[in-house]
C-alpha positions as CSV (number, residue, x, y, z in Angstrom):
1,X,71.5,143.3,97.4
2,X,71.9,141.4,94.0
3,X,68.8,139.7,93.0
4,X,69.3,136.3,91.8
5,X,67.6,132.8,92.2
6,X,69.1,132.3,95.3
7,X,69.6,136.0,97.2
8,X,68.1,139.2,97.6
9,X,65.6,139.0,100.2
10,X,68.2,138.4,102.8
11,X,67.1,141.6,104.6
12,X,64.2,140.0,105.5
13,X,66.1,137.5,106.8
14,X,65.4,134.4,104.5
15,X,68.6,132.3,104.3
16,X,68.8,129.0,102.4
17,X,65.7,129.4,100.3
18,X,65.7,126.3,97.4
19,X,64.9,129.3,94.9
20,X,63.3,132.6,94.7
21,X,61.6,133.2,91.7
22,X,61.8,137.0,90.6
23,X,58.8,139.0,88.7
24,X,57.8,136.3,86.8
25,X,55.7,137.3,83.7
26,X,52.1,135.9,83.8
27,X,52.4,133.1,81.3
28,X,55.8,132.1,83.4
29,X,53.2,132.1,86.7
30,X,50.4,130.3,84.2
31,X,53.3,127.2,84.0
32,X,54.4,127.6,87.2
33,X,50.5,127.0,88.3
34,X,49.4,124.3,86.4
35,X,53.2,122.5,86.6
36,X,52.6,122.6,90.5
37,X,48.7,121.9,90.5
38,X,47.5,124.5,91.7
39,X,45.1,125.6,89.9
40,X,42.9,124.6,86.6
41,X,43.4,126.2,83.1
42,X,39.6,127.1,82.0
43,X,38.4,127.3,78.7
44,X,39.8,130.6,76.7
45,X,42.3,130.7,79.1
46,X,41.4,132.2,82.7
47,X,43.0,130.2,85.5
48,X,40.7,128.6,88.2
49,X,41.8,128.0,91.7
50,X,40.5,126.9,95.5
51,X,41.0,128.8,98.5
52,X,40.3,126.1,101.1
53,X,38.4,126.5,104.5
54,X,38.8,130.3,103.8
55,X,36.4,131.8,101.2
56,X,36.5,135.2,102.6
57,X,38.4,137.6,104.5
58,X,38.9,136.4,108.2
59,X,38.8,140.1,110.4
60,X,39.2,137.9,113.8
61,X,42.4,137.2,112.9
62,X,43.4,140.7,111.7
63,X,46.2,142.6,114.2
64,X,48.9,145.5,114.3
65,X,51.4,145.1,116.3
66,X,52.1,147.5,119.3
67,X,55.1,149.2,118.7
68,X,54.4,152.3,120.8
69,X,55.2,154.9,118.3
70,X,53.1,154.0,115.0
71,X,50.2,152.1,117.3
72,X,49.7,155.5,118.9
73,X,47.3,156.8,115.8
74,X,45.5,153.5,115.6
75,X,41.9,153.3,116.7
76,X,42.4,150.4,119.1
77,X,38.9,148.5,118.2
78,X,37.4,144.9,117.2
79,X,39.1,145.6,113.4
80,X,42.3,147.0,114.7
81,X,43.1,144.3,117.3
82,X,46.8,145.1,119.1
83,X,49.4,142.6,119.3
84,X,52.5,142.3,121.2
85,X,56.3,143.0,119.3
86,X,57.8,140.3,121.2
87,X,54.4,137.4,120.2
88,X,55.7,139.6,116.6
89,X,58.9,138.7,116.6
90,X,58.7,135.2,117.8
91,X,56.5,134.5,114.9
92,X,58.7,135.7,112.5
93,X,61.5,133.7,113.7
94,X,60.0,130.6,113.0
95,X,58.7,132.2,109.6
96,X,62.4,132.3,108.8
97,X,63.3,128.6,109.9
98,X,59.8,127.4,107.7
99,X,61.1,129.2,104.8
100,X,64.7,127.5,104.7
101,X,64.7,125.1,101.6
102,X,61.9,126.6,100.4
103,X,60.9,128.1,97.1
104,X,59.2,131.7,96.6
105,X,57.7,133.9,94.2
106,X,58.6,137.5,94.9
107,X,56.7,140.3,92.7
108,X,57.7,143.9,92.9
109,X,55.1,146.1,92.3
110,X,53.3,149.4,93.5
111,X,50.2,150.6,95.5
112,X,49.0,154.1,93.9
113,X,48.8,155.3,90.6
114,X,49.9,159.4,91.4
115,X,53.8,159.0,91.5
116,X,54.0,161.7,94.6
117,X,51.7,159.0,96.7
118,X,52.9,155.7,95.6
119,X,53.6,152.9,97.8
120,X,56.5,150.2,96.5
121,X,55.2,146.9,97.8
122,X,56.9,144.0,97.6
123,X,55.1,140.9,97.4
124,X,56.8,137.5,98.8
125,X,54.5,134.2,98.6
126,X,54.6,130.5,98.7
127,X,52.2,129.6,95.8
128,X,52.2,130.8,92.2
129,X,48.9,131.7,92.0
130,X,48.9,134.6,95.2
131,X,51.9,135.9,92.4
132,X,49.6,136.5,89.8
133,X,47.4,137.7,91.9
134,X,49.6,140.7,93.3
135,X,50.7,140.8,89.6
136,X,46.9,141.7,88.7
137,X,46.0,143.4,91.3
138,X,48.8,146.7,92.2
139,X,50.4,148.3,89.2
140,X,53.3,146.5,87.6
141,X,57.1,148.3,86.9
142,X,57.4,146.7,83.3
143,X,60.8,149.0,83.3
144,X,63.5,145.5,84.3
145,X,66.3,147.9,85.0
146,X,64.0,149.9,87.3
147,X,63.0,146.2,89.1
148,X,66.9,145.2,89.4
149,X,67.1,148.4,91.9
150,X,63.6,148.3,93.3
151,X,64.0,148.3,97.5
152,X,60.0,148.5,99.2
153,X,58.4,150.9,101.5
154,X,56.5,147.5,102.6
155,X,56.8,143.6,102.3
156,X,53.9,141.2,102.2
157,X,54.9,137.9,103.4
158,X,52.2,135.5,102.7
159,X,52.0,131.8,103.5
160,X,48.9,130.0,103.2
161,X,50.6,126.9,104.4
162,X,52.4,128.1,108.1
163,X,50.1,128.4,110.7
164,X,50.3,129.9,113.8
165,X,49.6,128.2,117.7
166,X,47.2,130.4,118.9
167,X,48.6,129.8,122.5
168,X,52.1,130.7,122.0
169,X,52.0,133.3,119.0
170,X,49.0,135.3,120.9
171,X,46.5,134.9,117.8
172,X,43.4,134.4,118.0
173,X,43.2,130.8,115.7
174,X,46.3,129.1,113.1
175,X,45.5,132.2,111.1
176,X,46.8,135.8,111.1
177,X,47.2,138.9,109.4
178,X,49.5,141.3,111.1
179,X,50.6,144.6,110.2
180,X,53.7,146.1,111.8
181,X,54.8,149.9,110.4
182,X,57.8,150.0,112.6
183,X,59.6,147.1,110.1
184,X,57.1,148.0,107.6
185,X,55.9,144.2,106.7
186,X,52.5,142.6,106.7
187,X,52.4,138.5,107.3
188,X,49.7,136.3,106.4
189,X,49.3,132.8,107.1
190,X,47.0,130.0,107.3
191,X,44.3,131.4,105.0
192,X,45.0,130.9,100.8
193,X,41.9,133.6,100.6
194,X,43.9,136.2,98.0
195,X,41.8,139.0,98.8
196,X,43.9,139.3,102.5
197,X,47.1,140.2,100.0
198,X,45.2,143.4,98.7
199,X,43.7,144.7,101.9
200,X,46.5,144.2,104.1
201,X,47.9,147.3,101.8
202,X,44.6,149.2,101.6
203,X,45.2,148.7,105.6
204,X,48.7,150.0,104.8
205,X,47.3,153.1,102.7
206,X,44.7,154.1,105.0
207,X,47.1,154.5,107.6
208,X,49.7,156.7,105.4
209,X,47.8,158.5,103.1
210,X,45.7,160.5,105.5
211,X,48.9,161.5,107.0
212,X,49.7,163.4,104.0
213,X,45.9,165.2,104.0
214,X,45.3,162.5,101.4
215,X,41.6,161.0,101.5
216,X,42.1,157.6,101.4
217,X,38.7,155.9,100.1
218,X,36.7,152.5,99.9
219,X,35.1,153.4,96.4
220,X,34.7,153.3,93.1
221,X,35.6,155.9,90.6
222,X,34.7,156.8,86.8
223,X,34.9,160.2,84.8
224,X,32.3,161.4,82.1
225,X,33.0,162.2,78.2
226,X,33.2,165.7,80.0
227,X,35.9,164.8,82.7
228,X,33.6,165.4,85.5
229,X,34.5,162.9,88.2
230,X,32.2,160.6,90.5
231,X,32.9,158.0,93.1
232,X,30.7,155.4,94.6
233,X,31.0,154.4,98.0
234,X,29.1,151.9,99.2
235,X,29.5,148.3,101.5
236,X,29.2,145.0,99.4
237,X,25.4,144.1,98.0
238,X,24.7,147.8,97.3
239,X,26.0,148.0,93.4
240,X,29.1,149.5,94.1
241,X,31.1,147.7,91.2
242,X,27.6,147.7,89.0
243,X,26.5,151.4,89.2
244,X,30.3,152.4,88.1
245,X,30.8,150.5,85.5
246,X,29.6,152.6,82.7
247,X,29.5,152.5,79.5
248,X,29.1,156.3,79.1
249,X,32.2,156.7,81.3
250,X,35.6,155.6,81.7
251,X,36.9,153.5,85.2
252,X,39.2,154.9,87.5
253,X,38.9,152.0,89.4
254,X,36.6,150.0,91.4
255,X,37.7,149.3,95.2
256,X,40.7,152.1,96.2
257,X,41.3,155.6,95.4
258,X,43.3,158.6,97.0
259,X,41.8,162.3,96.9
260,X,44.9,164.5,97.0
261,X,44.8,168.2,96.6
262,X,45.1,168.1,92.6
263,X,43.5,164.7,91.8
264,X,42.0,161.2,92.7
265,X,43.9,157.9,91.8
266,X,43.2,154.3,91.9
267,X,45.5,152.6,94.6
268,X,45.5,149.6,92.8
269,X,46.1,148.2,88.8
270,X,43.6,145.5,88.8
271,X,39.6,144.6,89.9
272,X,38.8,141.9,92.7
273,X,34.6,141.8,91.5
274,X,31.8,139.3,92.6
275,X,31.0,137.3,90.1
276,X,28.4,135.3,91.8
277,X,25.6,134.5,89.4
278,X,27.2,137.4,87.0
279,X,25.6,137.5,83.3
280,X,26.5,138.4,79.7
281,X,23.6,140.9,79.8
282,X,23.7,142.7,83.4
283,X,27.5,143.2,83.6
284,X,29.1,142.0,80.2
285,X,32.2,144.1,80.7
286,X,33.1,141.6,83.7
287,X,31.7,138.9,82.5
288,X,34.4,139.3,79.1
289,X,36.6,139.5,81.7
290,X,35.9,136.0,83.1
291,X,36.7,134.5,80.0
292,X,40.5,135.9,79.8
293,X,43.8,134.7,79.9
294,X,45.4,135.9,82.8
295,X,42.3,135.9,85.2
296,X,42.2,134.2,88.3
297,X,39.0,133.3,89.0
298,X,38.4,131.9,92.8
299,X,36.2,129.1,94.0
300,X,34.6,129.4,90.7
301,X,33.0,126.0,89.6
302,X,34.7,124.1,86.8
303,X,33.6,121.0,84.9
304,X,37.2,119.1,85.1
305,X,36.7,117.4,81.6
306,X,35.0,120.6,79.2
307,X,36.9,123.4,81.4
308,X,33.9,125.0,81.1
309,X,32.7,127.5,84.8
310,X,29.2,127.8,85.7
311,X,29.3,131.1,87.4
312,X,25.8,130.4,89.3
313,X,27.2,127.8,91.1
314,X,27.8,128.7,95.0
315,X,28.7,125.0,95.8
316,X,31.9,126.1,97.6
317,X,31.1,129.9,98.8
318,X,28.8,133.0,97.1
319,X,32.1,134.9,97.5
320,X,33.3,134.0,93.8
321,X,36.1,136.2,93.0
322,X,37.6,137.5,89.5
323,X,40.7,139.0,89.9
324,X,41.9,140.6,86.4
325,X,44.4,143.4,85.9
326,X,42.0,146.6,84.5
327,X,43.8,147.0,81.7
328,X,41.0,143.7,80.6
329,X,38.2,146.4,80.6
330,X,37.7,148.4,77.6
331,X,36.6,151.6,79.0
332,X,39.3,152.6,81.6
333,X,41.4,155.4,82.6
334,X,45.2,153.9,81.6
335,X,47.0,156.0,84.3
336,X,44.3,155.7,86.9
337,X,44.7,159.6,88.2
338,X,41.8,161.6,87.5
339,X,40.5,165.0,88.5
340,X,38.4,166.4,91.6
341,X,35.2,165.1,91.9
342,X,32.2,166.6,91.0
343,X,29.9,164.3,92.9
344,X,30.1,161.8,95.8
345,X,27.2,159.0,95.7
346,X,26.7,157.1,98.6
347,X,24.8,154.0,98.0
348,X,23.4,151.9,100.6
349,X,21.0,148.7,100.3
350,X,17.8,150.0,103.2
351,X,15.8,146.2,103.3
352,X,13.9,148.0,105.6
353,X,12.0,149.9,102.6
354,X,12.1,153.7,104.0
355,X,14.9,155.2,102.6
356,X,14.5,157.4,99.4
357,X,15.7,156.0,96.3
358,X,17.9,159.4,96.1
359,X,18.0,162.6,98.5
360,X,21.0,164.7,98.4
361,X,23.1,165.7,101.4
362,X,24.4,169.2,102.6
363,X,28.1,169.1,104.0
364,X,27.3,167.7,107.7
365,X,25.1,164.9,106.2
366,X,27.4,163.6,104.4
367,X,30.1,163.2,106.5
368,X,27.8,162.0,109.2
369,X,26.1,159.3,106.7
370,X,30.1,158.4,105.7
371,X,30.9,157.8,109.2
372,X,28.0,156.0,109.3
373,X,28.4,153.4,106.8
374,X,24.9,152.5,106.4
375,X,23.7,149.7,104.8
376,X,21.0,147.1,105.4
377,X,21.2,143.1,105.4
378,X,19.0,139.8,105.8
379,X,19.6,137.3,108.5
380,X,18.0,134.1,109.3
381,X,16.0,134.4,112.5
382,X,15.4,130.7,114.4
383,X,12.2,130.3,113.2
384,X,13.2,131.2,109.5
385,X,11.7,134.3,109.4
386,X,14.2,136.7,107.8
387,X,14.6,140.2,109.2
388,X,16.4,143.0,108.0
389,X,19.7,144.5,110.5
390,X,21.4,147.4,109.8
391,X,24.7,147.0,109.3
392,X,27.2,150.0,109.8
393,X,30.7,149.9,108.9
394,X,32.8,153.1,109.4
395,X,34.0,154.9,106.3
396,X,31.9,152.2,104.4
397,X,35.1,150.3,105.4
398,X,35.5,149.9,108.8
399,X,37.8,146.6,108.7
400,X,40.5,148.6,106.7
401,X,40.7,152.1,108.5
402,X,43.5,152.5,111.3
403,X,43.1,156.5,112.2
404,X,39.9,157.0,114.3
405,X,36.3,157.7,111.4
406,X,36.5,160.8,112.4
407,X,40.0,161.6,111.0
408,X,38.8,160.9,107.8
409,X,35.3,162.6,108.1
410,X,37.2,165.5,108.5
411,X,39.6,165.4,105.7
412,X,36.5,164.5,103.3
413,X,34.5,167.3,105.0
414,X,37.1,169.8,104.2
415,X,37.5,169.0,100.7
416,X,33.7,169.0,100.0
417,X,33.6,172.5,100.9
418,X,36.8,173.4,99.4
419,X,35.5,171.9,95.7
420,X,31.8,172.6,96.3
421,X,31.3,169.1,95.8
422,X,27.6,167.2,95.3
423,X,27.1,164.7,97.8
424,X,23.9,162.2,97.0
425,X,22.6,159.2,99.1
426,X,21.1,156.4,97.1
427,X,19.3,153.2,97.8
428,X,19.6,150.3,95.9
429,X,17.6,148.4,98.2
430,X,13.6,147.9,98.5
431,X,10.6,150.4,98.5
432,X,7.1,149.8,99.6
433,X,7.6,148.0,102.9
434,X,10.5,146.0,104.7
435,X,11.8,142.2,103.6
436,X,9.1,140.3,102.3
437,X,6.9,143.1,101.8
438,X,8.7,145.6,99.9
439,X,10.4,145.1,96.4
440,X,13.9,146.2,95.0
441,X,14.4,149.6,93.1
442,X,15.1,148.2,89.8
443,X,18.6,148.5,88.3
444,X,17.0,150.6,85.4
445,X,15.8,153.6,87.9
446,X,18.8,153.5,89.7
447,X,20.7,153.8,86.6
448,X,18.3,156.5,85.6
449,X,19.1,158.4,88.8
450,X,22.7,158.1,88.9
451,X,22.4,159.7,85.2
452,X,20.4,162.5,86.6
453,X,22.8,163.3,88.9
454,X,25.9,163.0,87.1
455,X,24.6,165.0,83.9
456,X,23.0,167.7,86.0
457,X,19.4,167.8,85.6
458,X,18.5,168.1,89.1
459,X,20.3,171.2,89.4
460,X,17.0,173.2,89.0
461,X,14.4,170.4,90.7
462,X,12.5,171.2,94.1
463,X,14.0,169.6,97.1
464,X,11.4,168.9,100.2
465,X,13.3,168.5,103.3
466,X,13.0,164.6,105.3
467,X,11.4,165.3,108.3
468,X,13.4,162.5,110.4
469,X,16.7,162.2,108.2
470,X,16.5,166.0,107.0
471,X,18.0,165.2,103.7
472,X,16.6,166.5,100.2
473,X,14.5,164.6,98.1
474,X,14.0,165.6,94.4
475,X,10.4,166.0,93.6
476,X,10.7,164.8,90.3
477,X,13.3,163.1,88.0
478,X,12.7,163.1,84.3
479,X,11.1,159.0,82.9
480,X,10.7,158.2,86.6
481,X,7.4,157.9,88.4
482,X,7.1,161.1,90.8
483,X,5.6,158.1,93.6
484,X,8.4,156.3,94.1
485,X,10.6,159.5,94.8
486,X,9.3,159.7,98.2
487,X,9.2,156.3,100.0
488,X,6.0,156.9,102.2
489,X,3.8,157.3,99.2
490,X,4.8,153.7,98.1
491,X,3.6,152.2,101.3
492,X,-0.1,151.6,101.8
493,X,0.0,151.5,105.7
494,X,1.8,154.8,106.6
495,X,1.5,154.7,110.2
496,X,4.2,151.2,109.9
497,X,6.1,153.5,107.2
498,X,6.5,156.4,110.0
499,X,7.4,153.7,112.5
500,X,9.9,152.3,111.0
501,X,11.6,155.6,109.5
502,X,12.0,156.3,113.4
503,X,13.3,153.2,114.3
504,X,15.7,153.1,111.7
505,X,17.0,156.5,112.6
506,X,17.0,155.2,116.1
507,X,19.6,152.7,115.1
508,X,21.8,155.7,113.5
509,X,22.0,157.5,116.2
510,X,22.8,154.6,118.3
511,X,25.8,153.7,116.7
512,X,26.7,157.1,116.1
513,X,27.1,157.7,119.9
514,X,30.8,156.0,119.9
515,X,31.9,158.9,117.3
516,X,30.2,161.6,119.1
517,X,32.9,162.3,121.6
518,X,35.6,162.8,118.7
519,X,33.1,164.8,116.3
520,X,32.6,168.7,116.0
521,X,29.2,169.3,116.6
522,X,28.0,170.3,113.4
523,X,28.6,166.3,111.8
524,X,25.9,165.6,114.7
525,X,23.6,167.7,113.2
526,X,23.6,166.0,110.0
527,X,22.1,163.1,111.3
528,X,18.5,162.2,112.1
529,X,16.2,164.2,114.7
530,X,12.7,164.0,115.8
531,X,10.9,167.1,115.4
């Protein structure tokens, strides 16, 4: 089908659209976005723009449709919500009639950096801005001739402004995110939040990848000066992002990656970081990149007269988001395919204060602790008190995985002991007692350790074996203080230490018990026990 300003997406049945607006090159999108208001031009030239009632992701209103024959790997469950083909296809009908008269921006891109794996997306959206954003975030064709005869594996639709009637398109409010893999689209609607665009195709990955006995991972990824490989997982709060941005080492990439048999690769060509109360002097590599043309920076605040942002100002959401392609970091791998990995670092934020700042994991640990997805978080109670709750999210990435955890503990497990890979847990969270009590690990130790690790010099420490968690915990690490290593030592009560160590690994075991009945017996064993 000939693409021109007027056809070429009428396989997906849009008829009589006003204009369709093909691959437009950022500056083109930058007019298109300040011609149609949609966004702010900031001073030295990032682009500021509002997402509405939505400031986050909205996993409610997250679904895949039950086809029968794709919908029989899904892991039916509060993240992968069914819903009917025929609620489906009556949706998209009137998606069709909406778009009539309409104009669209369509960008042509692809999800995975290792050719074998790659993913050609095609990205079809009512506002300028979600443009740029799919232009920043997957990895651009620059190759026109190879665009005039791109045909995608997957179509986002997206459509902030169509929403949905709960009662007669069998979602769950006016907005939706569906995924069906028998006509191999995603819709979105009712929510301008851009960050649904990207994860609907980490969604996508995570259900194809594996597949192909490609690990498909929620991490972060850098190399050394050596080519030695790391990745980060770890839920948001826990320094993800922070920990891998490295001077000393180059970026894979900071959110998506594939492990195939001969490499890792970013799935994506740009960064979607926090920038929340981000400084020049704790991240300046980001913070550079909030001051660049072609970043969009959401629900940032922006003086309307100076164009000047005040990134400490949460006035509309603490979920500021850059979105930049990585080529605006300095230190990066271009292709985004590195090699195997010599380490795995699982960092986790424990507000409850017991955790070891760093123990490493044999095999069975880790892919227990990976199913797990532990990390820790702070909630109001009525009375104001604030309490830390564990929080576990499968895969450290629950929302976005469609095969049962155990599907991927399996694949990770297998390459671990095929590449004699490290595997660390680290916490970036508090030591010396719970919320309130205890205090933070400071960046400069957690740095410290992650350089430990990744250059080697714990290769010929002592390890003393947990006595709940059964983990290894270093008994020194070179310019750190030997106390801190092992968390009861920092609490002057140990009796409430001891108590809380098992009540935490009470809660792991707990929420382990949904995975037991799909998990060999040895992943049980790496988790916590009472001897």
């Amino acid at each position: 089908m000939k693409k021109t300003e007027h056809g070429g997406i009428e396989s997906h049945g849009f008829k009589n659209l006003k204009r369709i607006h093909w691959n437009l090159s950022t500056p083109e999108l930058y007019e298109e976005i300040i011609k149609r208001q949609e966004g702010l031009l900031a001073h030295l030239g990032p682009i500021v723009v509002r997402t509405g009632h939505h400031t986050g992701r909205s996993p409610n209103d997250k679904f895949i449709v039950d086809d029968g024959v794709y919908s029989a790997d899904v892991n039916w469950s509060k993240d992968n919500k069914k819903i009917s083909k025929e609620h489906f296809e009556r949706l998209y009908s009137r998606i069709q009639a909406y778009l009539q008269t309409k104009e669209v921006f369509v960008q042509e891109v692809y999800a995975g950096a290792e050719p074998e794996y790659r993913l050609k997306v095609r990205v079809i959206t009512e506002m300028a801005w979600h443009s740029l954003f799919a232009r920043n975030m997957f990895i651009r064709e620059l190759n026109r001739d190879i665009l005039k005869d791109f045909e995608p594996d997957f179509t986002v639709i997206n459509l902030p402004r169509f929403h949905a009637i709960p009662e007669q398109d069998g979602t769950n409010s006016e907005t939706f995110i569906i995924l069906n893999f028998e006509k191999r689209v995603v819709l979105i609607g009712g929510t301008s939040y851009a960050g649904e665009i990207k994860k609907s195709i980490f969604t996508v990955m995570n259900y194809l990848l594996p597949k192909k006995g490609v690990l498909s991972m929620h991490c972060s990824a850098n190399v050394g000066k050596k080519g030695d490989v790391a990745l980060f997982f770890g839920l948001s709060g826990t320094g993800k992002t922070t920990l891998s941005t490295d001077p000393e080492r180059a970026l894979v990439g900071d959110d998506e990656h594939g492990w195939s048999d001969n490499s890792i690769f970013n799935i994506e060509g740009g960064c979607y970081a926090k920038v929340i109360k981000l400084s020049k002097e704790s991240e300046p590599d980001i913070y550079e990149c909030t001051r660049k043309f072609g970043t969009i920076l959401e629900n940032v605040a922006i003086d309307v007269i100076t164009r000047r942002i005040d990134l400490n100002d949460d006035s509309l959401t603490e979920n500021t988001r850059a979105s930049y392609p990585i080529t605006h970091l300095p230190n990066i791998i271009s292709n985004g395919i590195a090699g195997i990995p010599s380490n795995i670092i699982f960092l986790t934020y424990d507000a409850f204060g017991v955790l070891p700042p760093v123990a490493r994991l044999d095999k069975n640990q880790a892919m227990y602790h990976f199913i797990s997805g532990y990390t820790a978080r702070v909630a109001g109670t009525e009375k104001g008190v604030k309490e830390p709750k564990a929080v576990f999210s499968a895969c450290f990435g629950a929302p976005f995985m469609v095969h049962h955890p155990s599907f991927y503990a399996k694949i990770l497990g297998e390459k671990i002991s095929k590449h004699n890979v490290n595997c660390w847990l680290v916490n970036t969270g508090l030591t010396g007692g719970p919320y309130g009590v205890g205090k933070r690990f400071s960046i400069e130790y957690t740095r410290r350790i992650i350089k430990a690790i990744l250059e080697n010099e714990l290769d010929n420490v002592q390890f003393n074996a947990d006595k709940v968690f059964g983990f290894y915990i270093p008994s020194i690490i070179p310019d750190l203080p030997a106390e801190i290593l092992n968390p009861r030592n920092s609490w002057s009560e140990k009796d409430k230490y001891d108590e809380t160590l098992r009540k935490l690994a009470v809660s792991f075991n707990d929420n382990f018990k949904q995975y037991a009945d799909k998990v060999d017996a040895e992943i049980l064993k790496g988790g916590p026990g009472f001897s």
